[in-house]
BARO-440132 format. One record per residue (C-alpha): chain; x, y, z negated; residue number from 0. Coordinates in nm, 3 decimals. Layout:
   mol         x         y         z   seq
     A         X         Y         Z   NUM
...
***
This chain:
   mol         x         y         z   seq
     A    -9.874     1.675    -7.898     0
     A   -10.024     2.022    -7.838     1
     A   -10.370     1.941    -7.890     2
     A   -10.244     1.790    -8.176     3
     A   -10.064     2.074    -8.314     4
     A   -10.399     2.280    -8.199     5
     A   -10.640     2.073    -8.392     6
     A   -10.478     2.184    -8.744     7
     A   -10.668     2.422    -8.951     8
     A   -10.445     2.723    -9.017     9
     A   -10.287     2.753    -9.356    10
     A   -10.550     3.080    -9.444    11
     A   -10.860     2.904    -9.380    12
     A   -11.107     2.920    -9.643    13
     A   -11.210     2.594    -9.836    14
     A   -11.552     2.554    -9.979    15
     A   -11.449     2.613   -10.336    16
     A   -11.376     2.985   -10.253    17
     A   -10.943     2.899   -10.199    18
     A   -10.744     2.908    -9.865    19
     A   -10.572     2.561    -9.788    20
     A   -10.261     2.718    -9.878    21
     A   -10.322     2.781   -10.200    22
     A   -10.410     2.350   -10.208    23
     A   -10.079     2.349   -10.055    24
     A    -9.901     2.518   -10.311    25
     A   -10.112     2.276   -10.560    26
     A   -10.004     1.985   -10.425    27
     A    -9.612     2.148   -10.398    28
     A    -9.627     2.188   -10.798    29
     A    -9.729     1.864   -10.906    30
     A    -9.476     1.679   -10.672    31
     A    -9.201     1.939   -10.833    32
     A    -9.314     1.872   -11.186    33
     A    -9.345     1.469   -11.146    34
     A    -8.958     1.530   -10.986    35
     A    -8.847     1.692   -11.289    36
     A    -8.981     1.478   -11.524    37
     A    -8.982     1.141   -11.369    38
     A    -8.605     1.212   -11.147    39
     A    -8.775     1.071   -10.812    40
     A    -8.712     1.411   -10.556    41
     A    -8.784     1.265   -10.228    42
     A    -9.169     1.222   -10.218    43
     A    -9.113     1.677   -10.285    44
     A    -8.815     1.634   -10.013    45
     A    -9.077     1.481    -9.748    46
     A    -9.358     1.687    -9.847    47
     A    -9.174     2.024    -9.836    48
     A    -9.063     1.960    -9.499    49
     A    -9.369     1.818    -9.388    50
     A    -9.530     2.111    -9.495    51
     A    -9.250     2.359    -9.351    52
     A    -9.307     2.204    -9.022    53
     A    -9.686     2.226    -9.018    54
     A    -9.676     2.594    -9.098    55
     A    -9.414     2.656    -8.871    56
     A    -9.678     2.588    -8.583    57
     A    -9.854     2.900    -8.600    58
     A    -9.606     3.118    -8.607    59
     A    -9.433     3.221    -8.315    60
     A    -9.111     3.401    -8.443    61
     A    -9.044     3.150    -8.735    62
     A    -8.706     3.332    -8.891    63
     A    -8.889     3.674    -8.903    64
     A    -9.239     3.567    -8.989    65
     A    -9.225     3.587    -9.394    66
     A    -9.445     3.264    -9.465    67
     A    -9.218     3.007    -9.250    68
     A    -8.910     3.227    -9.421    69
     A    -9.065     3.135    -9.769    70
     A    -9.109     2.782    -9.689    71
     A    -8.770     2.741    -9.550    72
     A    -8.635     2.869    -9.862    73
     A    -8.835     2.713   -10.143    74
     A    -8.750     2.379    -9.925    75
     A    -8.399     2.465    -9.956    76
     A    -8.400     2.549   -10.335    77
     A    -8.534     2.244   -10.365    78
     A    -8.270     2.072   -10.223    79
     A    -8.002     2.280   -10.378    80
     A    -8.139     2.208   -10.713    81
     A    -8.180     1.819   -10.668    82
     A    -7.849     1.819   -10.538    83
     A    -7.649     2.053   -10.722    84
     A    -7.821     1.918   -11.046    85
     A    -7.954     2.251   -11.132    86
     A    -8.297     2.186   -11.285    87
     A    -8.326     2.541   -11.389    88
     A    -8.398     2.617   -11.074    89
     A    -8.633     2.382   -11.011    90
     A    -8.840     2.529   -11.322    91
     A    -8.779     2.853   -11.218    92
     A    -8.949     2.749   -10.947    93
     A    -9.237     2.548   -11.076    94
     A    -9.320     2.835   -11.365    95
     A    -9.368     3.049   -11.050    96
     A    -9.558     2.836   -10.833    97
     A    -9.809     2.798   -11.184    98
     A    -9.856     3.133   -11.215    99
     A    -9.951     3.177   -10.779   100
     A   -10.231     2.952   -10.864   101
     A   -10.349     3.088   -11.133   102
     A   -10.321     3.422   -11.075   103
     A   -10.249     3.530   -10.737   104
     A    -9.872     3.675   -10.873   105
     A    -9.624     3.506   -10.693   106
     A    -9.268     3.589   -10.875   107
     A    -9.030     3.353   -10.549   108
     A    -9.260     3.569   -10.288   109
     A    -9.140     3.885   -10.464   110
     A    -8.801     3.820   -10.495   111
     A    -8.776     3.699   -10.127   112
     A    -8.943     4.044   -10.037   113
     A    -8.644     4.246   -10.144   114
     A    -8.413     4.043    -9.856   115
     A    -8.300     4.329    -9.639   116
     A    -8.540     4.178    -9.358   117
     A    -8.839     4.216    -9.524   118
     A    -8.802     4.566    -9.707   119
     A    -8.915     4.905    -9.519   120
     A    -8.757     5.112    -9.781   121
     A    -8.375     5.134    -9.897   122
     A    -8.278     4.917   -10.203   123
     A    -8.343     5.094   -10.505   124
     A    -8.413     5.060   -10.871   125
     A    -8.753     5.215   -10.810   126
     A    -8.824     4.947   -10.562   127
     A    -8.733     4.652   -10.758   128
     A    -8.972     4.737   -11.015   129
     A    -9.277     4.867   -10.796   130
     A    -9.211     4.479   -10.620   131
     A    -9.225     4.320   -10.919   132
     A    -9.513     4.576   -11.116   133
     A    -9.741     4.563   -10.852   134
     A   -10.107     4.391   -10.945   135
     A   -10.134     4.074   -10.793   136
     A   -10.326     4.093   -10.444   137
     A   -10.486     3.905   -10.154   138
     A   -10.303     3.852    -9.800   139
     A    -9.942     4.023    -9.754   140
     A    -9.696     4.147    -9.960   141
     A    -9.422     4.375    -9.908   142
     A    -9.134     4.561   -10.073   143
     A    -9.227     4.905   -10.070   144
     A    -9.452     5.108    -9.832   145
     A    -9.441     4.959    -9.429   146
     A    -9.423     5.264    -9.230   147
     A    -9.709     5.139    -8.980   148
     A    -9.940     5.185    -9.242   149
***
């Protein structure tokens, strides 16, 4: 099972088309939400989201601190909570957002989950929110506000 789990390519590696297998991911994620919405069939986006939560869980070793496997947890959840609970707005909250990742690099759900009291290095402020959610879109990691080891 380890070799197994060894023999994955990690979510950042480059494809030959210039886009990390994550971003393919995230592809893949948005068409199984959209055919959900519109079609009512959730569980081949149930099985893939926790397929995929599990496979990016493998490479990192704190999982509830490390901000991908936090993001996956939670988009799996809201998910779930919006099949469930019947509320589609969510879900196309959620599939607007994931659009606009692929497109343009901006991803609205990462920002949001950024301003969780575990991921911030500065106190919750006005002036925070909006440099999270101003900021240009950029490659690689995003945080609320300035990380003091930097």
């Amino acid at each position: 099972f380890f070799e197994l789990i060894m023999a994955l390519p990690h979510p950042n590696k480059q494809l030959g088309f210039g886009k990390p297998l994550k971003w393919v991911f995230g592809v893949i994620t948005q068409v199984l939400l959209l055919f959900a919405l519109l079609s009512g069939s959730f569980w081949p986006l149930h099985i893939w989201n926790l397929l995929l939560t599990a496979y990016v869980g493998c490479f990192f070793p704190r999982p509830v601190r490390d901000f991908p496997f936090q993001v996956r947890i939670i988009y799996t959840g809201c998910c779930f909570v919006g099949y469930f609970l019947s509320l589609n707005v969510l879900l196309w909250i959620l599939l607007v957002s994931g659009i606009i990742n692929a497109a343009t690099n901006y991803d609205f759900f990462v920002r949001c989950l950024s301003l969780l009291p575990a991921n911030r290095y500065e106190p919750f402020s006005p002036k925070l929110v909006a440099m999270t959610f101003t900021a240009p879109p950029k490659d690689g990691r995003f945080s609320a506000g300035k990380r003091p080891d930097i």
